[in-house]
C-alpha positions as protocol buffer text, in pm:
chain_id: "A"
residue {
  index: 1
  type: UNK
  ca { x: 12520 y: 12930 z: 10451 }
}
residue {
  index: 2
  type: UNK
  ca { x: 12797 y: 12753 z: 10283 }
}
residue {
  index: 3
  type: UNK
  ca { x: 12765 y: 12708 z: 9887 }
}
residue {
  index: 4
  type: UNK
  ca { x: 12838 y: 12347 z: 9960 }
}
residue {
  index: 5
  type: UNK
  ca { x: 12585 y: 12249 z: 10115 }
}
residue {
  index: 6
  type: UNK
  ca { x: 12308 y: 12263 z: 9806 }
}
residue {
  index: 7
  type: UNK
  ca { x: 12605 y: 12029 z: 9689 }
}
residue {
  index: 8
  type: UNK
  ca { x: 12597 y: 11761 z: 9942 }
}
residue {
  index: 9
  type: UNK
  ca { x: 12329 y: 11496 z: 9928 }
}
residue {
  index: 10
  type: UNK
  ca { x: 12031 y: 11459 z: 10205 }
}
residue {
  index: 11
  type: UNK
  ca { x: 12123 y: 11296 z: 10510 }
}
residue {
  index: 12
  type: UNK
  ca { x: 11876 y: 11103 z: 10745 }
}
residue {
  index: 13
  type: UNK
  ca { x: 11885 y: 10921 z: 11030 }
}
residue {
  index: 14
  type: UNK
  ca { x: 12113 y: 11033 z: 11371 }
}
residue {
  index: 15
  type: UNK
  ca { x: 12377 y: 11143 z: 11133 }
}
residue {
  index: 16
  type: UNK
  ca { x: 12132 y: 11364 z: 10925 }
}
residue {
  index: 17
  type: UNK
  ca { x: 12046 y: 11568 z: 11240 }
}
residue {
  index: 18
  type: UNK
  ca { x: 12379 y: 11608 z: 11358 }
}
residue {
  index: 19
  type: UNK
  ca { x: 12497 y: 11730 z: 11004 }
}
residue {
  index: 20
  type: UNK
  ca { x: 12229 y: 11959 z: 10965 }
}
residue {
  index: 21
  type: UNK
  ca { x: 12272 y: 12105 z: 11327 }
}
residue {
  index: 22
  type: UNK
  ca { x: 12651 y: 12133 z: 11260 }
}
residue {
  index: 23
  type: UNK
  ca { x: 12551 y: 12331 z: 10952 }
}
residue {
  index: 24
  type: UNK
  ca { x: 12294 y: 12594 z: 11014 }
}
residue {
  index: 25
  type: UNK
  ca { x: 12424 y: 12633 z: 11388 }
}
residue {
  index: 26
  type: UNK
  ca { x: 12594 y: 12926 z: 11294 }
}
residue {
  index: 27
  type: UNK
  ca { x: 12326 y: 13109 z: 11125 }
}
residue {
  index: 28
  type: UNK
  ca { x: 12061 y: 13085 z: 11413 }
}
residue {
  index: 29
  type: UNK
  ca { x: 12006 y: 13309 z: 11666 }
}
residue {
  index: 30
  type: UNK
  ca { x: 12201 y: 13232 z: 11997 }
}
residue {
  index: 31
  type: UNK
  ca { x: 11861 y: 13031 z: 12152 }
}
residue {
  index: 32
  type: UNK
  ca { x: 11811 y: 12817 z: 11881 }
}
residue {
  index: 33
  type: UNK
  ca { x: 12166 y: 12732 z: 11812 }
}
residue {
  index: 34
  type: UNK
  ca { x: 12148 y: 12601 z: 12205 }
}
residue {
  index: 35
  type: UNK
  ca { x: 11863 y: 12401 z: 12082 }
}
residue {
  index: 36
  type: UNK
  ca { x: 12073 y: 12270 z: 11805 }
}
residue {
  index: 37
  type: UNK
  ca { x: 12371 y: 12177 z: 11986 }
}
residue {
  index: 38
  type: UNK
  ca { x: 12174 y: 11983 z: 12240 }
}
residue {
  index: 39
  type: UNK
  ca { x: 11994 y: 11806 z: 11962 }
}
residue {
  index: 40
  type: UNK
  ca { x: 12337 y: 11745 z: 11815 }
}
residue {
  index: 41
  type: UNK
  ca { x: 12504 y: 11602 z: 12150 }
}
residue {
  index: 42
  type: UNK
  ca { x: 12182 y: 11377 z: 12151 }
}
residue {
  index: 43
  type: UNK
  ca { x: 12152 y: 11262 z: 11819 }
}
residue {
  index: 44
  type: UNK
  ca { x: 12380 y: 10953 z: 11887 }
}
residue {
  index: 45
  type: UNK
  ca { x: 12206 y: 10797 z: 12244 }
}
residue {
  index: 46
  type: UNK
  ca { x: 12162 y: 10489 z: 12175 }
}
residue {
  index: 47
  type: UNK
  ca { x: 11994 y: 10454 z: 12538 }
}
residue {
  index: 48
  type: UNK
  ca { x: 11673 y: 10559 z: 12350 }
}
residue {
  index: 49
  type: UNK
  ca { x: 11729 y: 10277 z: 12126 }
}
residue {
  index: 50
  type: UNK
  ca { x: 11718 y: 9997 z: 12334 }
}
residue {
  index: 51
  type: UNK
  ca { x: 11451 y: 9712 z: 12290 }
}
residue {
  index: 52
  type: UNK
  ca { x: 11111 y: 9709 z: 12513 }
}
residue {
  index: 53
  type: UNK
  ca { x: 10956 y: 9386 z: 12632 }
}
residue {
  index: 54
  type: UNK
  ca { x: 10593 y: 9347 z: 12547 }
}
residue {
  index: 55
  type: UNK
  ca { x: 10336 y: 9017 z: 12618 }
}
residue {
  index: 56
  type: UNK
  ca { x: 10218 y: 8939 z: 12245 }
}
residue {
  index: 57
  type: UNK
  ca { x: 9929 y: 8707 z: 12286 }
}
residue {
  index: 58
  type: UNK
  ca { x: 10049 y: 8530 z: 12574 }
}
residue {
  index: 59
  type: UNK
  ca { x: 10430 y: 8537 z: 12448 }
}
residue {
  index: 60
  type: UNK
  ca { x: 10728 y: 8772 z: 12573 }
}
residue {
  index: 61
  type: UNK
  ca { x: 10866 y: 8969 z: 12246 }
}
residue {
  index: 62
  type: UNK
  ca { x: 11126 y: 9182 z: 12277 }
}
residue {
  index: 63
  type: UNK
  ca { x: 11075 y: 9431 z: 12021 }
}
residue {
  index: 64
  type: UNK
  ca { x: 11219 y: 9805 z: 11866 }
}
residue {
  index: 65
  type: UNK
  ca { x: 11021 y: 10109 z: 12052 }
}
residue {
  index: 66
  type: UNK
  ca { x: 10753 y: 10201 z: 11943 }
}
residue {
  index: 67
  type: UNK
  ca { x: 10520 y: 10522 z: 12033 }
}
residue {
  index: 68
  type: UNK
  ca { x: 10180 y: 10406 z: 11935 }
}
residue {
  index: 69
  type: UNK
  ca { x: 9910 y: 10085 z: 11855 }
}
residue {
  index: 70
  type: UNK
  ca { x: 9971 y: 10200 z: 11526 }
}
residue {
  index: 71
  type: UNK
  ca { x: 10345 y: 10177 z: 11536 }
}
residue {
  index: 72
  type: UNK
  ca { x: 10323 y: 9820 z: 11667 }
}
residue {
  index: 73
  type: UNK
  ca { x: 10078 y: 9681 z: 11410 }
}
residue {
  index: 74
  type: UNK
  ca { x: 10341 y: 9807 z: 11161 }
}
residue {
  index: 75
  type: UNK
  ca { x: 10664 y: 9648 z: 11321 }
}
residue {
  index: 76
  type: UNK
  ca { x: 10464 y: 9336 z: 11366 }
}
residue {
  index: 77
  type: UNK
  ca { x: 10358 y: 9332 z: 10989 }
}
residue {
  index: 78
  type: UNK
  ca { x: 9969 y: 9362 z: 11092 }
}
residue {
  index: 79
  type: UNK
  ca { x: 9743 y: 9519 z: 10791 }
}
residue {
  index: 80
  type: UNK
  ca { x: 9392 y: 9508 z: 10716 }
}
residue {
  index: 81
  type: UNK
  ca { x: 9100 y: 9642 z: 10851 }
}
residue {
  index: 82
  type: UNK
  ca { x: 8973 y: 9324 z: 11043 }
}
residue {
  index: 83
  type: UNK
  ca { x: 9186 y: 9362 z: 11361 }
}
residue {
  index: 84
  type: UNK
  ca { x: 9097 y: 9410 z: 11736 }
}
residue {
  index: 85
  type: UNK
  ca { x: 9381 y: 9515 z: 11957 }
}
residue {
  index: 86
  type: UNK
  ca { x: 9379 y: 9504 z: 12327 }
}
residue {
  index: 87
  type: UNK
  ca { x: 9602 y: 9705 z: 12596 }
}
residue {
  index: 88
  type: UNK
  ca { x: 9664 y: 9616 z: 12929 }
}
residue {
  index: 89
  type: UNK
  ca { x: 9287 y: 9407 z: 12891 }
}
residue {
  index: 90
  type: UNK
  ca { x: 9100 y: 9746 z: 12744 }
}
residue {
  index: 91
  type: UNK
  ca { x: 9037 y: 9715 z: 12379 }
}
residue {
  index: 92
  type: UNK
  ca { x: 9142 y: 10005 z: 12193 }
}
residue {
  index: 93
  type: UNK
  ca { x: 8925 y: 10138 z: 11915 }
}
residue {
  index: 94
  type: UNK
  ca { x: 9114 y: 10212 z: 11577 }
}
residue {
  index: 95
  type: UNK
  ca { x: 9050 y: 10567 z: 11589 }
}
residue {
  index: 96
  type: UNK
  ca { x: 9273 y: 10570 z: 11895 }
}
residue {
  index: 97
  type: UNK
  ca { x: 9553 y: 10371 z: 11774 }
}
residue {
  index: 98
  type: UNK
  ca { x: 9767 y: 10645 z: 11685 }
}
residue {
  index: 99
  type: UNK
  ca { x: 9676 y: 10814 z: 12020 }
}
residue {
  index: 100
  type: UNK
  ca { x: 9768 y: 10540 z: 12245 }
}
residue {
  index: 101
  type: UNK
  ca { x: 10064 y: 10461 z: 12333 }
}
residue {
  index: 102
  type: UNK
  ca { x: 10275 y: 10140 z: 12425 }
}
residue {
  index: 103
  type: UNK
  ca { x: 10541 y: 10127 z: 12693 }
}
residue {
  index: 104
  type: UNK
  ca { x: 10768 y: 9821 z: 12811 }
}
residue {
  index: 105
  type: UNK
  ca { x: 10599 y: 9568 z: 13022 }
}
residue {
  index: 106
  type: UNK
  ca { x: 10254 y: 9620 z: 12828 }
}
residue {
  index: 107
  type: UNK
  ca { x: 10063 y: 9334 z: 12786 }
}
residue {
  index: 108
  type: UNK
  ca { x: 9868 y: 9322 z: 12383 }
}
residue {
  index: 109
  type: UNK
  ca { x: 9621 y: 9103 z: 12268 }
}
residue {
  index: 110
  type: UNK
  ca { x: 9555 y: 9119 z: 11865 }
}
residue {
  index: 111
  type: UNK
  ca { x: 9329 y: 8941 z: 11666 }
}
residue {
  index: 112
  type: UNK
  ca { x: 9212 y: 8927 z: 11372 }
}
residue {
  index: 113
  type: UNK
  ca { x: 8886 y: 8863 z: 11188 }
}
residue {
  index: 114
  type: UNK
  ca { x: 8900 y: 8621 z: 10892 }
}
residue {
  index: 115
  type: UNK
  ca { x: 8585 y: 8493 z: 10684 }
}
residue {
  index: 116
  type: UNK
  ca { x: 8499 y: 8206 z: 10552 }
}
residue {
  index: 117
  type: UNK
  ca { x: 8243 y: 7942 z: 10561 }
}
């Protein structure tokens, strides 16, 4: 491995990848350097990046991808622990929300509790 590279400063992001597959695909057995170069060639599709469509409460969103019910709560700036989310009109308990995921076209339903009197 290069003595430069404990030099150079962490990279993220598509670039990261492709810098860190340029650099240790050398020192990796045949196999895994395939691995690497395919994970390099791929870093910068951008087809993966492309917006999905998803019915928020009634209204069309077009949103970044996301994997999970999680995922979505977190784009859409949803927190606390008073929320119901429905998928595709099945409600999805929380312990699931990291299990199940959301795909363009999917119609959502949130809503959340608030007290009061």
């Amino acid at each position: 491995m290069p003595r430069t590279f404990y030099k150079k400063r962490a990279r993220t992001g598509a670039f990261g990848v492709w810098w860190l597959a340029t650099a240790f695909e050398n020192a990796l057995k045949p196999k895994a350097a395939a691995c690497l170069r395919t994970l390099k060639q791929n870093a910068y599709d951008v087809s993966s990046m492309e917006n999905i469509t998803l019915e928020i409460n009634g209204e069309t969103r077009a949103l970044a991808p996301v994997s999970n019910v999680r995922e979505l709560l977190t784009v859409l700036g949803i927190e606390g622990v008073h929320v119901a989310v429905e998928l595709n009109r099945k409600i999805i308990r929380r312990g699931d929300w990291d299990h199940t995921g959301v795909s363009n076209g999917d119609r959502v339903e949130i809503v959340q509790f608030v007290g009061g009197g």
